[in-house]
ZALUM-427913 format. One line per field, with one value per residue (C-alpha): y, x negated, z negated. Coordinates in steps of 0.001 Angstrom, whole numbers. Example, Ala and Ser with C-alpha at 12.3 -4.5 7.8 and 13.67 -1.06 7.14 Angstrom:
y	c(-4500  -1060)
x	c(-12300  -13670)
z	c(-7800  -7140)
END
This chain:
y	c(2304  782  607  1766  4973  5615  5005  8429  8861  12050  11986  14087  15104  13328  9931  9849  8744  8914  6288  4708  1727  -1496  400  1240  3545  3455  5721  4830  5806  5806  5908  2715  2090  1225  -1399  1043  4549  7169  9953  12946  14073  17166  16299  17328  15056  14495  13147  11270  9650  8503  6177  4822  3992  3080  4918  7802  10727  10956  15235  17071  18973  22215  20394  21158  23597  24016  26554  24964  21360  19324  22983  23093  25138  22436  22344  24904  24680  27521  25295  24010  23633  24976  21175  19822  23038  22174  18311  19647  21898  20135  17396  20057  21231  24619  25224  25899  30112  29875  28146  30218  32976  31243  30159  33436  35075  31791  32005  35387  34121  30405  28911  29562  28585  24827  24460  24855  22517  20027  20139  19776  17086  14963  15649  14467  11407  11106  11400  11762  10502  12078  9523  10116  7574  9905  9549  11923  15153  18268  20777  17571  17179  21274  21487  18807  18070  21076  18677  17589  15435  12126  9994  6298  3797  1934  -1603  -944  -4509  -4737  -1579  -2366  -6215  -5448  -2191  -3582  -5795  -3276  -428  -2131  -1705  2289  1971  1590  1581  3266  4185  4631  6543  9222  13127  14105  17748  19832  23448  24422  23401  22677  23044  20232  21611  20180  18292  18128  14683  13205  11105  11744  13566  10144  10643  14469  14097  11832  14034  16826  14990  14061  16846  19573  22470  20811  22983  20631  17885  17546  15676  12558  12208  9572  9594  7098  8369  6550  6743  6453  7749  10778  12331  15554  18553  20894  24146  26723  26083  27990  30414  32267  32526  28884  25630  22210  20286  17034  13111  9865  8189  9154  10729  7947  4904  1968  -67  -3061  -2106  -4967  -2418  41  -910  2294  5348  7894  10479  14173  15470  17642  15248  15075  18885  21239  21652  17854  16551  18735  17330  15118  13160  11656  11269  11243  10665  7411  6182  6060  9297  9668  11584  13243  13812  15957  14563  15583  14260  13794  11979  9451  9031  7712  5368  4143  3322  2411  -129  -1220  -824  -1327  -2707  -638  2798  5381  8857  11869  12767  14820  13418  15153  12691  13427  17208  17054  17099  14634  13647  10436  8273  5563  2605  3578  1230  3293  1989  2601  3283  4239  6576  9604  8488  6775  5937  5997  3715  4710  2135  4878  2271  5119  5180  7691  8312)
x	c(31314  32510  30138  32712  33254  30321  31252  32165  31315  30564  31537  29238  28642  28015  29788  27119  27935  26219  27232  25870  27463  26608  23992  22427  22191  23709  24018  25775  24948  24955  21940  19767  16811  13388  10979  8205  7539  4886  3534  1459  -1619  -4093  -7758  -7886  -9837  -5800  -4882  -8017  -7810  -4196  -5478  -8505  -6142  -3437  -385  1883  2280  5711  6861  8994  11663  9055  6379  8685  8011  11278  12731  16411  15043  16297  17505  18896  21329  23014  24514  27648  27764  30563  33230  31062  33628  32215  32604  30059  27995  27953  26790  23829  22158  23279  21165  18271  17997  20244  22432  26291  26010  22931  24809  28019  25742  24162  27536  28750  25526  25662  28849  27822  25159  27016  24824  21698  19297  21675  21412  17435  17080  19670  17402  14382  15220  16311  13568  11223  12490  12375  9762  10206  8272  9113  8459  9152  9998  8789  4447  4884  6184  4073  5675  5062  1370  758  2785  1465  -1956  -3031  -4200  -7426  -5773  -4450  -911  -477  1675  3717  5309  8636  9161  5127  5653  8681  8647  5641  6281  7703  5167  2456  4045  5616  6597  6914  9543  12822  14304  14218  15613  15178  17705  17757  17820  21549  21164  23896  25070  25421  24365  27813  27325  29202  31058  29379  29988  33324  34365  31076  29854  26254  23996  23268  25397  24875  21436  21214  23475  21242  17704  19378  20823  18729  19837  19936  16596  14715  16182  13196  11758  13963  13154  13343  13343  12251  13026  11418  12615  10126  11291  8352  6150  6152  7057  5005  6047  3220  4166  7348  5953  2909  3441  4233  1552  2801  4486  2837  4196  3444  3309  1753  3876  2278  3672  931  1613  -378  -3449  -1521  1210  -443  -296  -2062  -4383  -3887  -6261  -5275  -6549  -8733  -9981  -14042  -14262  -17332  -16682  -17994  -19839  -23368  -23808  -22615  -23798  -21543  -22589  -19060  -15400  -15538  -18983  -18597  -19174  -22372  -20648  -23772  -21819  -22490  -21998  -18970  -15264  -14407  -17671  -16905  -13326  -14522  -16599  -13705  -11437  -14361  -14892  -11814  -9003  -11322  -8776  -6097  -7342  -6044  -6440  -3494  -3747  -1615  -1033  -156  2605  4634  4303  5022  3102  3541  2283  225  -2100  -4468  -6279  -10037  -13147  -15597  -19154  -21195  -24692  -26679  -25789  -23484  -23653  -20710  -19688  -15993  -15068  -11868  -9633  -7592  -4389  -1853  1500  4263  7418)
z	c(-24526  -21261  -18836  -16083  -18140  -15908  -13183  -11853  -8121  -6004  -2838  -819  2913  5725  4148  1344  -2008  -5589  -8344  -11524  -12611  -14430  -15698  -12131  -9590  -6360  -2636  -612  3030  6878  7780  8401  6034  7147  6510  6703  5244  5985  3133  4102  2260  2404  1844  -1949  -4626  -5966  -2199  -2442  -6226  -5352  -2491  -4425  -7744  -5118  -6678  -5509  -7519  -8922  -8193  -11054  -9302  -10215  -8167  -4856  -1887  -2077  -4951  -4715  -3890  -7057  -9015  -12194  -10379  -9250  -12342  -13230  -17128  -17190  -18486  -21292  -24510  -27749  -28935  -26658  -27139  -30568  -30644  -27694  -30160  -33380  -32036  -31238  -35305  -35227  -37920  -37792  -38074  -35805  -33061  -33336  -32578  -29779  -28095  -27756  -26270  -23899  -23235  -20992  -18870  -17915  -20783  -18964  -22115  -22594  -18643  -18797  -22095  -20912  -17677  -19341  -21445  -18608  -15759  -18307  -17550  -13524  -11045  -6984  -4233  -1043  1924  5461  8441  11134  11556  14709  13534  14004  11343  8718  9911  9800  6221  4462  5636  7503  10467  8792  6116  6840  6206  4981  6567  3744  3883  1778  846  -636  -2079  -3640  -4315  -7076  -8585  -12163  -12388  -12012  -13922  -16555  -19829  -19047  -15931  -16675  -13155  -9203  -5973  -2748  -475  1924  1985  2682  4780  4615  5766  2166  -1483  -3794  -7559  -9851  -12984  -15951  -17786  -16657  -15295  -15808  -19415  -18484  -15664  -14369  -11022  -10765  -10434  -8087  -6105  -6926  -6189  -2982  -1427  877  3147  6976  7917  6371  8250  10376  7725  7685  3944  1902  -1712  -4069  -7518  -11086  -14180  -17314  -20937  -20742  -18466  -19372  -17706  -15560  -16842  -15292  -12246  -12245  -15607  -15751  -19277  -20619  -20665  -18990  -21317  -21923  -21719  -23276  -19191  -16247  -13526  -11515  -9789  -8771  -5741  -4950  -1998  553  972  2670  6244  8197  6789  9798  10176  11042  14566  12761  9744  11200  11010  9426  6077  5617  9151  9640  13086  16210  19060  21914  25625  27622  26177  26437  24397  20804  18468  15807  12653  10411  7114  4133  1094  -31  -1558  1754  2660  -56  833  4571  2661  700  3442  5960  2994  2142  5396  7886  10065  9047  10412  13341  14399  15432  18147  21513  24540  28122  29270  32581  32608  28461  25219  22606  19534  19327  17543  18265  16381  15989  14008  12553  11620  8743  10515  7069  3954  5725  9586  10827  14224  15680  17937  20098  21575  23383  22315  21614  19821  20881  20021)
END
Protein backbone atom coordinates (compact mmCIF):
# COMPACT_ATOMS: atom_id res chain seq x y z
CA UNK A 1 0.00 0.00 0.00
CA UNK A 2 1.39 3.46 -0.72
CA UNK A 3 2.39 5.17 2.04
CA UNK A 4 0.79 8.51 0.67
CA UNK A 5 -2.59 6.68 0.56
CA UNK A 6 -2.24 8.07 4.02
CA UNK A 7 -1.69 10.94 3.67
CA UNK A 8 -5.12 12.47 4.12
CA UNK A 9 -5.02 15.85 5.97
CA UNK A 10 -7.71 17.71 8.09
CA UNK A 11 -7.66 21.02 7.97
CA UNK A 12 -8.90 22.37 11.20
CA UNK A 13 -9.42 25.82 12.97
CA UNK A 14 -7.33 28.36 13.76
CA UNK A 15 -4.67 27.29 10.76
CA UNK A 16 -4.09 23.89 12.51
CA UNK A 17 -3.51 20.86 10.60
CA UNK A 18 -3.49 16.96 11.34
CA UNK A 19 -1.46 14.56 8.97
CA UNK A 20 0.18 11.12 8.98
CA UNK A 21 2.52 10.48 6.40
CA UNK A 22 5.71 8.49 5.82
CA UNK A 23 4.50 6.58 8.46
CA UNK A 24 4.39 9.62 11.04
CA UNK A 25 2.44 12.02 12.55
CA UNK A 26 2.37 15.53 11.93
CA UNK A 27 0.40 19.22 13.22
CA UNK A 28 0.94 21.63 11.85
CA UNK A 29 0.51 24.93 13.80
CA UNK A 30 0.81 28.64 14.76
CA UNK A 31 1.60 28.72 17.81
CA UNK A 32 5.30 28.73 19.08
CA UNK A 33 6.51 25.67 21.05
CA UNK A 34 8.36 25.84 24.25
CA UNK A 35 11.48 24.58 25.58
CA UNK A 36 9.90 24.05 28.89
CA UNK A 37 6.60 22.48 30.13
CA UNK A 38 4.87 22.51 33.51
CA UNK A 39 2.34 19.41 34.83
CA UNK A 40 0.10 19.81 37.84
CA UNK A 41 -0.29 17.23 40.54
CA UNK A 42 -2.57 16.73 43.74
CA UNK A 43 -0.79 15.23 46.75
CA UNK A 44 -2.04 11.54 46.20
CA UNK A 45 0.46 8.43 46.70
CA UNK A 46 -0.20 8.20 42.47
CA UNK A 47 1.14 12.07 42.18
CA UNK A 48 3.77 11.00 44.49
CA UNK A 49 4.97 7.40 42.90
CA UNK A 50 5.16 9.19 39.45
CA UNK A 51 7.97 11.60 40.70
CA UNK A 52 9.94 8.93 42.63
CA UNK A 53 9.83 6.35 39.38
CA UNK A 54 10.18 9.59 37.27
CA UNK A 55 7.47 8.90 34.57
CA UNK A 56 4.18 10.63 33.58
CA UNK A 57 1.11 8.81 33.53
CA UNK A 58 -0.15 8.36 30.07
CA UNK A 59 -4.51 9.38 30.39
CA UNK A 60 -7.07 7.19 28.21
CA UNK A 61 -9.48 9.59 26.72
CA UNK A 62 -11.96 8.03 29.82
CA UNK A 63 -9.33 9.30 32.30
CA UNK A 64 -10.43 13.10 31.21
CA UNK A 65 -12.36 15.80 33.27
CA UNK A 66 -13.66 16.48 30.31
CA UNK A 67 -16.71 14.10 28.96
CA UNK A 68 -16.16 15.29 25.16
CA UNK A 69 -12.27 15.71 25.62
CA UNK A 70 -10.90 12.97 23.09
CA UNK A 71 -14.89 11.42 22.51
CA UNK A 72 -15.62 8.72 20.46
CA UNK A 73 -18.10 11.12 19.23
CA UNK A 74 -15.88 12.64 17.20
CA UNK A 75 -16.44 10.05 15.01
CA UNK A 76 -19.81 10.02 12.60
CA UNK A 77 -19.93 6.29 11.45
CA UNK A 78 -23.42 6.98 9.64
CA UNK A 79 -22.11 6.42 6.22
CA UNK A 80 -20.51 3.14 7.16
CA UNK A 81 -21.09 0.71 3.87
CA UNK A 82 -22.25 -2.78 4.75
CA UNK A 83 -18.80 -3.84 3.02
CA UNK A 84 -16.63 -2.32 5.56
CA UNK A 85 -19.20 -3.31 8.26
CA UNK A 86 -18.62 -6.63 7.20
CA UNK A 87 -14.61 -7.03 7.16
CA UNK A 88 -14.86 -4.96 11.02
CA UNK A 89 -16.76 -7.76 12.59
CA UNK A 90 -15.62 -10.58 10.24
CA UNK A 91 -12.31 -9.85 11.77
CA UNK A 92 -14.02 -9.83 15.40
CA UNK A 93 -15.39 -13.83 14.96
CA UNK A 94 -19.24 -13.15 13.85
CA UNK A 95 -20.63 -15.17 11.32
CA UNK A 96 -22.31 -14.03 7.97
CA UNK A 97 -26.30 -14.36 9.35
CA UNK A 98 -25.06 -12.98 12.70
CA UNK A 99 -23.70 -9.84 11.16
CA UNK A 100 -26.57 -9.25 8.71
CA UNK A 101 -28.54 -9.11 11.78
CA UNK A 102 -26.24 -6.83 13.46
CA UNK A 103 -25.98 -4.33 10.45
CA UNK A 104 -29.43 -3.67 10.34
CA UNK A 105 -30.01 -3.07 14.16
CA UNK A 106 -26.71 -0.76 13.70
CA UNK A 107 -27.73 0.72 10.98
CA UNK A 108 -30.52 2.62 13.45
CA UNK A 109 -28.42 3.97 16.09
CA UNK A 110 -25.28 5.36 13.56
CA UNK A 111 -23.48 2.01 14.45
CA UNK A 112 -23.11 2.95 17.98
CA UNK A 113 -21.77 -0.73 19.14
CA UNK A 114 -18.85 -0.58 15.76
CA UNK A 115 -18.12 3.16 16.89
CA UNK A 116 -17.43 1.97 20.65
CA UNK A 117 -15.35 -1.32 19.49
CA UNK A 118 -13.57 0.50 16.69
CA UNK A 119 -12.81 3.02 19.63
CA UNK A 120 -11.77 0.62 21.91
CA UNK A 121 -9.58 -1.20 19.84
CA UNK A 122 -7.62 1.82 18.95
CA UNK A 123 -7.31 3.85 22.40
CA UNK A 124 -5.74 0.77 23.59
CA UNK A 125 -3.09 1.82 21.75
CA UNK A 126 -2.46 5.67 22.78
CA UNK A 127 -1.84 7.38 25.91
CA UNK A 128 -1.99 11.41 26.62
CA UNK A 129 -0.04 13.55 28.75
CA UNK A 130 -1.54 16.86 29.21
CA UNK A 131 1.32 19.54 29.84
CA UNK A 132 0.84 23.14 30.26
CA UNK A 133 3.28 26.22 29.50
CA UNK A 134 1.58 28.51 31.96
CA UNK A 135 3.13 27.78 35.98
CA UNK A 136 0.98 30.94 37.04
CA UNK A 137 -2.56 30.16 36.45
CA UNK A 138 -4.94 30.08 39.40
CA UNK A 139 -7.99 27.94 37.96
CA UNK A 140 -4.95 25.23 36.96
CA UNK A 141 -3.48 25.41 40.57
CA UNK A 142 -7.25 25.16 42.26
CA UNK A 143 -8.28 22.24 39.55
CA UNK A 144 -5.49 20.19 39.57
CA UNK A 145 -3.77 20.42 42.83
CA UNK A 146 -6.21 21.95 45.14
CA UNK A 147 -3.37 24.49 46.29
CA UNK A 148 -1.58 22.02 48.55
CA UNK A 149 -0.17 19.87 45.74
CA UNK A 150 2.71 20.90 43.76
CA UNK A 151 3.74 21.21 39.73
CA UNK A 152 7.08 20.13 37.98
CA UNK A 153 9.02 22.21 35.68
CA UNK A 154 10.03 20.02 32.55
CA UNK A 155 13.00 20.56 30.12
CA UNK A 156 11.31 19.40 26.69
CA UNK A 157 14.51 18.63 24.97
CA UNK A 158 15.71 16.14 28.27
CA UNK A 159 12.42 14.89 28.31
CA UNK A 160 12.24 14.18 24.89
CA UNK A 161 15.89 13.51 23.67
CA UNK A 162 15.75 10.06 25.97
CA UNK A 163 12.33 8.78 25.92
CA UNK A 164 13.01 5.70 23.31
CA UNK A 165 15.80 4.80 24.98
CA UNK A 166 14.15 4.46 28.29
CA UNK A 167 10.83 3.05 27.14
CA UNK A 168 11.84 0.92 24.55
CA UNK A 169 10.91 -1.98 22.94
CA UNK A 170 7.05 -1.13 23.97
CA UNK A 171 6.89 2.57 22.23
CA UNK A 172 6.31 2.71 18.89
CA UNK A 173 6.19 6.50 18.40
CA UNK A 174 4.90 10.29 19.95
CA UNK A 175 3.89 13.78 19.73
CA UNK A 176 3.83 16.78 21.07
CA UNK A 177 1.49 19.64 19.84
CA UNK A 178 -0.91 21.98 21.15
CA UNK A 179 -4.67 22.07 22.20
CA UNK A 180 -6.56 23.73 19.20
CA UNK A 181 -9.79 25.67 21.11
CA UNK A 182 -12.54 26.23 19.13
CA UNK A 183 -16.24 27.67 19.35
CA UNK A 184 -17.55 24.29 18.40
CA UNK A 185 -16.57 20.49 18.17
CA UNK A 186 -16.99 19.16 14.19
CA UNK A 187 -17.50 15.40 13.80
CA UNK A 188 -15.49 13.67 10.69
CA UNK A 189 -17.56 11.15 8.58
CA UNK A 190 -15.96 7.84 8.98
CA UNK A 191 -14.46 6.22 7.43
CA UNK A 192 -15.11 8.18 4.58
CA UNK A 193 -11.99 9.76 2.98
CA UNK A 194 -9.72 8.39 5.48
CA UNK A 195 -7.65 4.58 5.12
CA UNK A 196 -7.22 4.54 8.86
CA UNK A 197 -8.13 6.67 12.18
CA UNK A 198 -4.55 7.72 12.21
CA UNK A 199 -5.35 11.51 11.22
CA UNK A 200 -8.86 11.63 12.85
CA UNK A 201 -7.54 11.05 16.01
CA UNK A 202 -5.13 13.24 16.17
CA UNK A 203 -7.70 15.76 15.19
CA UNK A 204 -9.84 14.39 17.84
CA UNK A 205 -7.06 14.16 20.78
CA UNK A 206 -6.37 17.69 19.78
CA UNK A 207 -9.31 19.59 19.62
CA UNK A 208 -11.18 21.27 22.90
CA UNK A 209 -14.09 23.76 23.26
CA UNK A 210 -12.22 27.48 23.66
CA UNK A 211 -13.33 27.51 27.61
CA UNK A 212 -10.68 25.52 28.30
CA UNK A 213 -8.30 27.71 26.64
CA UNK A 214 -7.00 28.97 29.84
CA UNK A 215 -5.02 26.03 29.98
CA UNK A 216 -2.63 26.56 27.05
CA UNK A 217 -2.37 22.73 26.76
CA UNK A 218 -0.05 20.80 25.33
CA UNK A 219 -0.35 17.32 24.43
CA UNK A 220 2.16 14.74 24.14
CA UNK A 221 0.46 11.63 22.92
CA UNK A 222 2.36 7.75 23.00
CA UNK A 223 1.61 5.08 21.17
CA UNK A 224 2.32 1.40 22.60
CA UNK A 225 0.48 -1.78 20.98
CA UNK A 226 -1.61 -2.35 24.60
CA UNK A 227 -2.33 -0.73 27.65
CA UNK A 228 -5.49 -1.59 28.33
CA UNK A 229 -8.49 0.27 28.75
CA UNK A 230 -10.01 1.81 31.85
CA UNK A 231 -13.51 0.86 31.48
CA UNK A 232 -15.10 1.62 35.22
CA UNK A 233 -14.50 4.81 34.93
CA UNK A 234 -17.20 5.65 32.52
CA UNK A 235 -19.41 2.05 33.65
CA UNK A 236 -20.37 1.12 36.95
CA UNK A 237 -21.04 -2.14 35.65
CA UNK A 238 -17.86 -3.24 33.55
CA UNK A 239 -14.02 -4.01 35.10
CA UNK A 240 -10.94 -2.08 33.40
CA UNK A 241 -9.73 -3.89 30.72
CA UNK A 242 -6.22 -4.92 31.18
CA UNK A 243 -2.80 -4.38 28.86
CA UNK A 244 0.39 -6.09 28.25
CA UNK A 245 2.36 -2.19 28.93
CA UNK A 246 2.08 0.24 31.38
CA UNK A 247 0.21 3.43 30.55
CA UNK A 248 3.46 4.94 31.75
CA UNK A 249 6.14 6.96 30.03
CA UNK A 250 9.78 7.21 32.00
CA UNK A 251 11.78 10.31 31.55
CA UNK A 252 15.26 10.53 32.75
CA UNK A 253 15.40 12.58 36.61
CA UNK A 254 17.82 15.53 34.66
CA UNK A 255 14.67 16.67 32.95
CA UNK A 256 12.89 17.88 35.60
CA UNK A 257 14.04 21.36 36.09
CA UNK A 258 11.60 22.80 39.12
CA UNK A 259 9.19 20.84 41.78
CA UNK A 260 6.84 23.88 42.79
CA UNK A 261 5.04 23.63 45.81
CA UNK A 262 1.29 24.74 46.16
CA UNK A 263 0.67 27.81 48.59
CA UNK A 264 -0.97 25.51 50.77
CA UNK A 265 1.43 22.26 50.50
CA UNK A 266 2.81 22.60 54.57
CA UNK A 267 -0.80 22.37 55.80
CA UNK A 268 -2.35 20.04 58.91
CA UNK A 269 -3.18 16.98 57.58
CA UNK A 270 0.78 16.18 57.61
CA UNK A 271 2.81 19.10 59.84
CA UNK A 272 1.71 18.65 63.85
CA UNK A 273 3.44 21.86 64.73
CA UNK A 274 5.49 25.18 63.78
CA UNK A 275 7.91 27.61 65.04
CA UNK A 276 8.96 30.95 63.25
CA UNK A 277 9.90 34.25 65.04
CA UNK A 278 9.13 37.10 62.26
CA UNK A 279 8.58 36.67 58.35
CA UNK A 280 11.76 36.87 57.63
CA UNK A 281 13.71 33.99 59.96
CA UNK A 282 13.44 30.63 58.66
CA UNK A 283 10.31 28.23 59.52
CA UNK A 284 10.62 24.83 61.92
CA UNK A 285 8.07 22.25 60.07
CA UNK A 286 7.15 19.27 62.87
CA UNK A 287 5.81 16.60 60.39
CA UNK A 288 3.71 13.56 60.87
CA UNK A 289 4.67 10.75 59.26
CA UNK A 290 2.79 10.47 56.46
CA UNK A 291 2.93 9.96 52.27
CA UNK A 292 3.41 13.38 52.18
CA UNK A 293 6.10 13.39 54.92
CA UNK A 294 8.11 10.96 52.81
CA UNK A 295 7.61 12.76 49.60
CA UNK A 296 9.49 16.04 51.28
CA UNK A 297 12.16 13.65 52.06
CA UNK A 298 12.39 12.51 48.54
CA UNK A 299 12.78 15.75 46.90
CA UNK A 300 14.64 17.40 49.98
CA UNK A 301 16.99 14.39 49.01
CA UNK A 302 17.14 14.38 45.64
CA UNK A 303 16.25 18.26 43.97
CA UNK A 304 17.56 20.05 46.60
CA UNK A 305 18.36 22.81 44.40
CA UNK A 306 15.57 22.54 42.25
CA UNK A 307 12.72 23.55 44.71
CA UNK A 308 10.11 26.72 44.97
CA UNK A 309 6.97 27.66 46.58
CA UNK A 310 3.36 29.44 44.96
CA UNK A 311 2.78 31.99 46.13
CA UNK A 312 0.49 35.81 45.58
CA UNK A 313 1.92 38.88 45.41
CA UNK A 314 0.29 42.57 45.99
CA UNK A 315 2.00 44.40 43.02
CA UNK A 316 1.00 48.13 42.18
CA UNK A 317 -2.54 48.08 43.56
CA UNK A 318 -2.91 44.27 41.81
CA UNK A 319 -2.68 40.64 42.79
CA UNK A 320 -0.64 38.22 41.03
CA UNK A 321 0.41 34.92 41.15
CA UNK A 322 4.03 34.17 42.09
CA UNK A 323 6.60 31.83 43.19
CA UNK A 324 9.90 31.89 44.80
CA UNK A 325 13.08 29.58 45.17
CA UNK A 326 13.13 28.22 48.83
CA UNK A 327 16.07 25.48 50.55
CA UNK A 328 14.64 23.44 53.03
CA UNK A 329 16.79 21.60 55.72
CA UNK A 330 16.53 18.29 57.06
CA UNK A 331 16.96 19.09 60.94
CA UNK A 332 16.31 15.24 62.18
CA UNK A 333 13.59 12.48 61.24
CA UNK A 334 10.19 14.81 60.40
CA UNK A 335 11.61 18.49 61.21
CA UNK A 336 12.55 20.45 58.31
CA UNK A 337 13.35 23.99 57.99
CA UNK A 338 12.40 26.37 54.95
CA UNK A 339 14.51 28.78 54.01
CA UNK A 340 12.86 31.71 51.87
CA UNK A 341 14.84 33.71 49.45
CA UNK A 342 11.80 36.00 48.79
CA UNK A 343 13.35 35.81 44.82
CA UNK A 344 9.87 35.81 43.10
CA UNK A 345 8.77 34.96 39.56
CA UNK A 346 5.69 36.72 37.97
CA UNK A 347 4.17 36.72 35.01
Amino acid sequence: MPEDKFDTPIKGKNGFIYNFKGKRYSVQHPIDEPEIFFKYYSSSKYSFDAIYNNYLFLSHPFNFNDSVDSSELFWDFDNLAKKEFQEFWTQRGLSGIEIDELYEKEKVNNFQSTRRKFFLQETTKVGIVSLTKNPLNTLMWGHYSSESGFMIEINKKKLLEEIFSLNRPELNDYILFPVNYVTALKTIKMPGKFPSADVPFLYSFGTKLESWNYEEEWRLICFKNDMGIPLSKVSALKEDIPGKFERKIKYPREAIEKIILGKTFFNRNFVSNVKSTTRDEPILYFLKHSRTSIFLDHIVNNYTDKIYLSGTLHIDNELKRSYEKIKIVKVKYNVYKVIRSFDHKTL
